[in-house]
N, C-alpha and C positions, 0 to 999 in steps of 0.2 A: 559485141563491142564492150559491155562489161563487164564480161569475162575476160578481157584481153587488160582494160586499165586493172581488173585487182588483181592479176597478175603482175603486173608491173608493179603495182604498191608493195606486193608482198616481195617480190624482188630486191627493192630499193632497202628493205629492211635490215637493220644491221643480222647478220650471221650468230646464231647463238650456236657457240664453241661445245665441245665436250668440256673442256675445261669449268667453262663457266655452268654445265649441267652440273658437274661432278660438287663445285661449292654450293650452288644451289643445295645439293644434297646433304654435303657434307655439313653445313652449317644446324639444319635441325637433327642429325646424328649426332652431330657432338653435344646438343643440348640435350638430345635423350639420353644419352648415355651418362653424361656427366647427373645429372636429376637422379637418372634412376642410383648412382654410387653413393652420393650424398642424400636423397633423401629415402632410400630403402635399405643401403647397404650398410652407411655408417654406424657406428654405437659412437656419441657424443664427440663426431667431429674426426673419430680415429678408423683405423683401417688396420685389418690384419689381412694374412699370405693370399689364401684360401677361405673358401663358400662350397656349401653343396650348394644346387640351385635353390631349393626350399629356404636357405640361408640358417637351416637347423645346425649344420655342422661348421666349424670358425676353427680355423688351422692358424696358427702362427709355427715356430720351433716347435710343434708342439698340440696339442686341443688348448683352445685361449677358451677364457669361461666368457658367459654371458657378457661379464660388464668389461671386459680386456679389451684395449687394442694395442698393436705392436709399433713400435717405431721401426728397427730393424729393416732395411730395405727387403721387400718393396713392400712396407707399410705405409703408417703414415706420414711420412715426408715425401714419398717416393710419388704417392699420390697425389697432398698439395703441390706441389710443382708443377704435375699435368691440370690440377687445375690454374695455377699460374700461365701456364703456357697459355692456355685457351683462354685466358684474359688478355694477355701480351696483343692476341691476334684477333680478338674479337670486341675486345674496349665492353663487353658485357659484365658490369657489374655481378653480376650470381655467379661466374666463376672465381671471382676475388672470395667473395659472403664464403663459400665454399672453401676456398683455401684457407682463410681466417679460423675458419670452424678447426680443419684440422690443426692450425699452430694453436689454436685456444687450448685445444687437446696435448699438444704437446707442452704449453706451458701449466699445464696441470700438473703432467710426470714429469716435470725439471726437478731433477732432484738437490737436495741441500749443497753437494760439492759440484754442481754446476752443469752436469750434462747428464745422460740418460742411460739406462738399462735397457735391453732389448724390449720390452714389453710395458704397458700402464693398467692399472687394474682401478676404475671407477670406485670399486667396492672398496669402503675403510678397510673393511676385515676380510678383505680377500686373501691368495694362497700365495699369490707373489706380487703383493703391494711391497713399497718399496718405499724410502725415505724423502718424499716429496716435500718442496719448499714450502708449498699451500700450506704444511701442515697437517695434512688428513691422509698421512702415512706412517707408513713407521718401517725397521729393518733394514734392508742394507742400504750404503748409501755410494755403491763405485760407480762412479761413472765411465763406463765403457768406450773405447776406440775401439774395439774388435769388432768386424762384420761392418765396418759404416754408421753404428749407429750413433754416438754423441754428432760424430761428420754431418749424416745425412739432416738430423733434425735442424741444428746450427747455422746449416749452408740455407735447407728451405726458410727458416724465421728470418737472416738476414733477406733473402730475395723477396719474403712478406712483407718487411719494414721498410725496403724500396718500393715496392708497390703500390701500399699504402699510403706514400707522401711521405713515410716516418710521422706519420699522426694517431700509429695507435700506440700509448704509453705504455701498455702492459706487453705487445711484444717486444717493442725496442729494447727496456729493462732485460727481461728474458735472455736478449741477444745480447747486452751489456755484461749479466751477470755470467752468460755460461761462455764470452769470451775470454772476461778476464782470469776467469777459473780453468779453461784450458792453457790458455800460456804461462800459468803459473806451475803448470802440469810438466812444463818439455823441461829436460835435462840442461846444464849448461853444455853440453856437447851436441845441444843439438837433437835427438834423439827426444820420443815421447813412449811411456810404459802404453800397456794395454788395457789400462785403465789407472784410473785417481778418484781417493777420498782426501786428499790434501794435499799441498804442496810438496814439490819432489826433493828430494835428498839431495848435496850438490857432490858430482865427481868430480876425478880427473878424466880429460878427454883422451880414450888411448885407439889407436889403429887395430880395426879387426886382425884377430890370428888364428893359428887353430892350438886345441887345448892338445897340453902334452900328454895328459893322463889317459887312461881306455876311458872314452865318452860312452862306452853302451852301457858301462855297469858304475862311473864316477861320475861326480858333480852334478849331478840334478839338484834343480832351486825348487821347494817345493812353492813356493810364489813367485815363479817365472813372471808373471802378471806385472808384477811392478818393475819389470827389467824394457829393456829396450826392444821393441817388436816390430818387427815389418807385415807382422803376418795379416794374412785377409786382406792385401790391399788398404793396409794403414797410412805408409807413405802417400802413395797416391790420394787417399781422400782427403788426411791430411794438406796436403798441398792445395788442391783443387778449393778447402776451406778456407784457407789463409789470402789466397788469391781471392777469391769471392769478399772475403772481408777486406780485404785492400783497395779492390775494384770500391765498393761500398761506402766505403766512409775515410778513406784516403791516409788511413793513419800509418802513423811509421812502424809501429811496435808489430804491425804484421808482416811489412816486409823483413824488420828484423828479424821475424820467429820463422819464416817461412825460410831467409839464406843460411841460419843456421840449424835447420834442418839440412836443406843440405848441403853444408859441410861433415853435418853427420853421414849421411849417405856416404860421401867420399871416404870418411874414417871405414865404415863399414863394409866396403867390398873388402871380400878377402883376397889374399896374397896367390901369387904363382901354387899351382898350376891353375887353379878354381879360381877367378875374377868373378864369381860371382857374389851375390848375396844371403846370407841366412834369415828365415823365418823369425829368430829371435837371438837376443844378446844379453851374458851374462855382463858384470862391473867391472872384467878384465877384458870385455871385448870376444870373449867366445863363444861358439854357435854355442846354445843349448838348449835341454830338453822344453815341453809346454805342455801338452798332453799327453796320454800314454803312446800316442798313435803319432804324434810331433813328434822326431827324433832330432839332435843337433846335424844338420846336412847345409847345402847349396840347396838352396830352393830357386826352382826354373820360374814359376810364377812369381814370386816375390822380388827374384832378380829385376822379371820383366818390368815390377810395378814398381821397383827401384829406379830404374834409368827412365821411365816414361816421364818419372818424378821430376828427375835431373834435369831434364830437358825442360818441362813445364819452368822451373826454378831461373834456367837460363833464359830463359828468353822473359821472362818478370824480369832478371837483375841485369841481366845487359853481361853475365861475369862468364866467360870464357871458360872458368875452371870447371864449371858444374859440369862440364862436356865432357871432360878429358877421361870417366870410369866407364865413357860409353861404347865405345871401342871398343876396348878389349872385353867388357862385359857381353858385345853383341860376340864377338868370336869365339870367346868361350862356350856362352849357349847351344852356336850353330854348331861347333865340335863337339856338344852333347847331347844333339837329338838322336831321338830312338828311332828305328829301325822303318819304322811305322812315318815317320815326321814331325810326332810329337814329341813334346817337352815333359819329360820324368817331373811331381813334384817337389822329387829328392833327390839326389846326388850326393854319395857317399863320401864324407870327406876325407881328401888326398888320393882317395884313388878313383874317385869319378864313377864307380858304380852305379846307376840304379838303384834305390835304395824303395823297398815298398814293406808293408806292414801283412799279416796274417791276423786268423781269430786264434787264439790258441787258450785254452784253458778259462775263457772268461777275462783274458786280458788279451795281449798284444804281442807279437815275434817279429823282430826285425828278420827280413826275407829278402832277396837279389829275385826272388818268383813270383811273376805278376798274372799267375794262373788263377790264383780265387784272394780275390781282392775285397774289403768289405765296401760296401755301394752307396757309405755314407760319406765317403770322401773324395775330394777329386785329386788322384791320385798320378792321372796325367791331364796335359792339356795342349789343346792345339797354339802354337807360339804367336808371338806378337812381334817377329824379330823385322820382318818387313815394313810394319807399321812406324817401328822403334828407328827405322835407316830413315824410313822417310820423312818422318820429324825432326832426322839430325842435316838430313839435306836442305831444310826448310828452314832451318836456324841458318845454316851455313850461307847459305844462298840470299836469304831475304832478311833473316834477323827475327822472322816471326813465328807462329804455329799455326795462321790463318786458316781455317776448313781442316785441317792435318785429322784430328781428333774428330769433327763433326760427322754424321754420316749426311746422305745427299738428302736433299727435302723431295718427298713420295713423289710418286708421279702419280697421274688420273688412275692407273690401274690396280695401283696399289690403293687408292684411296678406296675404288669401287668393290675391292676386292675387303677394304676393312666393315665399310657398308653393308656390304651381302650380310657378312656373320653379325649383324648385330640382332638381335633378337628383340621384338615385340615389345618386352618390358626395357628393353634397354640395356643387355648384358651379354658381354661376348663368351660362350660357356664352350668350355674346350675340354675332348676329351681326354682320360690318362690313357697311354699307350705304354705299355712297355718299354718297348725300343726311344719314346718321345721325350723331353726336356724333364731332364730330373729333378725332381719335385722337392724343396727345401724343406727341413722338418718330418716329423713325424707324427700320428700316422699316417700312410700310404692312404691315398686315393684308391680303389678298385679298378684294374685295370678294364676299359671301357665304362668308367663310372665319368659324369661330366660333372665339372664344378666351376665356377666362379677365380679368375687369377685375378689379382691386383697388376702385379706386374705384366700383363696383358692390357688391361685397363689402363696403366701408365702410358704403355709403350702405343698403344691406338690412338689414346688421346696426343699424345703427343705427336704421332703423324699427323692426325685432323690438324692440328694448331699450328704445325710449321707448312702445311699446307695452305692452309687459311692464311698464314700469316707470309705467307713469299711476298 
């Protein structure tokens, strides 16, 4: 008999779900995991690419020295943010302490004209210290848009100074000073260079064309740099910055900076036959050269990250027009994929080629042959043109971008499945494969050699946290 009543007791008990096993678990994973990044991983709050496991070897673009960390995604911005997230959903103070550390780091390497260089070097007399506000730098002082990085740090301090109540004085400043110094950075048309040590030059706004001259052997800028760029997903981050800062402190001067962006954009698609967009722009509005391996073309990625822009921009401004280059930007694209179904990230201008690079002599050969291609570029990509309709259906239809952009919050399997790989100390160490996700920077991992990702670490933590956080 009772054995029959604590059957019944245990009965009556509420049902413990996988789900709620799986937070169970998840909750001290994400503490181990976050612990072990900040307090074994970091060098003073910052983060670079790549770890061996021993943590002897520190990859950014590059070997970072002892006292380096990287901004550069997925450094350290990339990482405060996943520990933001995991505050957002767990209201545990030591994920903030943690996020804090890395923007203290970041406002160490704020440099004098207001935003960042791919890297911060602790050391006064290090190899690529750079001209820090502190004071305790010296040498160059551009502050970089290329690769996300003035974007990525900017966006994570402002999401720190929400976080925080806006009660810590030294980031807010921070965020004060390197916003006024990028808006002071964008062109009156709209358009921002790929980097600034000072305020920009003022043009006339003129509609992209193509140059009359032979572009393989005329007009190259040999400071492309200060001309107008879309490349590396500039626009987009760009954009995505401005919005975060308008969401943020409600001011006007960013939706200003942000609509006349684009209206740049609109200047900047090119004309019949190519609707699309170029990698970078000369003073008259011409594709041109960047690096030896950049040629002036239609860039398939940059197009894409043009109109994802457009559409972001519309639906902030309520303005119709921002839509109108999307169209025929998506038709163009789809009339120039490759064979394959990917997007070339060049297109010959006027006549729509393919457009790919060779090693040739210690420099570079323009080539229509995508037989031996060098592996430090992404040279094709899989398109976003699906994504790009279904954003403009979303405008069309609702007026919004709700979930469009977001991916879905994990499920139990995926969570269990982020669980498995976490290692003892707290590290998810993945191996290089060959054939496996190509590895930013150099040097090369050893294929089967296991190392430390950041951006693994971001992308984990950030399942845990929107999981935790549903």
């Amino acid at each position: 008999m009772k054995a029959a009543i604590w059957l019944i007791g245990l009965l009556s008990l509420p049902a413990i779900s996988q789900a709620d096993t799986d937070r169970d678990e998840a909750l001290p994973g994400l503490k181990r995991a976050a612990t072990y990044y900040r307090e074994t991983v970091a060098f003073q709050g910052g983060y670079v690419y790549y770890y061996s496991p021993d943590l002897s070897k520190r990859l950014g673009e590059g070997v970072a020295t002892a006292t380096e960390v990287w901004v550069q995604p997925p450094g350290t911005p990339a990482v405060g943010r996943a520990f933001l997230k995991a505050f957002a959903a767990t209201d545990d103070r030591y994920y903030l302490e943690a996020a804090l550390e890395a923007g203290n780091a970041l406002r160490y390497g704020q440099l004098e004209s207001g935003g960042w260089r791919n890297s911060i070097d602790f050391d006064p007399a290090g190899p690529r210290i750079d001209q820090y506000r502190n004071g305790k730098g010296k040498g160059k002082n551009f502050s970089s848009l290329d690769d996300d990085i003035t974007q990525s740090a900017l966006r994570f301090l402002i999401e720190l100074d929400e976080a925080t109540g806006r009660q810590d004085a030294a980031i807010r400043e921070a965020v004060q000073y390197g916003l006024e110094r990028l808006l002071a950075a964008q062109f009156p048309n709209g358009a921002f260079p790929q980097g600034w040590n000072a305020p920009v030059e003022k043009r006339p706004a003129l509609p992209a064309s193509f140059p009359e001259y032979d572009w393989k052997t005329e007009g190259r800028i040999k400071n492309y740099w200060d001309h107008y760029t879309l490349n590396d997903g500039a626009a987009g981050a760009i954009t995505d910055l401005l919005i975060t800062a308008h969401d943020t402190y409600g001011e006007p001067q960013f939706l200003d900076a942000l609509t006349k962006l684009g209206d740049f954009l609109i200047q900047a698609q090119l004309p019949e036959p190519q609707r699309g967009w170029a990698q970078q722009y000369g003073p008259e509005m011409h594709p041109i050269w960047a690096r030896a391996f950049e040629p002036p073309a239609v860039s398939g990625r940059e197009s894409e990250d043009a109109m994802i822009a457009l559409l972001k921009i519309a639906a902030r401004t309520g303005e119709k027009r921002f839509l109108e280059p999307v169209v025929p930007g998506v038709k163009y694209l789809e009339s120039s994929l490759l064979p394959d179904g990917q997007l070339a990230r060049y297109y010959e201008l006027e006549t729509n080629r393919p457009l790919y690079m060779q090693r040739s002599g210690g420099g570079y050969e323009l080539t229509y042959d995508d037989s031996n291609l060098p592996d430090h570029y992404g040279w094709k990509n899989s398109p976003q043109l699906e994504l790009i309709k279904e954003a403009y259906r979303s405008l069309a239809v609702s007026g919004n971008l709700d979930g469009v952009f977001q991916s879905p919050v994990p499920d139990e399997r995926m969570i269990r499945e982020i669980l498995f790989h976490l290692d003892d100390k707290g590290g998810w160490l993945t191996k290089h494969e060959p054939d496996g996700p190509r590895l930013v920077g150099q040097p090369k991992f050893q294929p089967g050699e296991e190392y430390l990702s950041s951006a693994v670490f971001v992308e984990n933590v950030t399942a845990l946290a929107r999981f935790l956080g549903r």
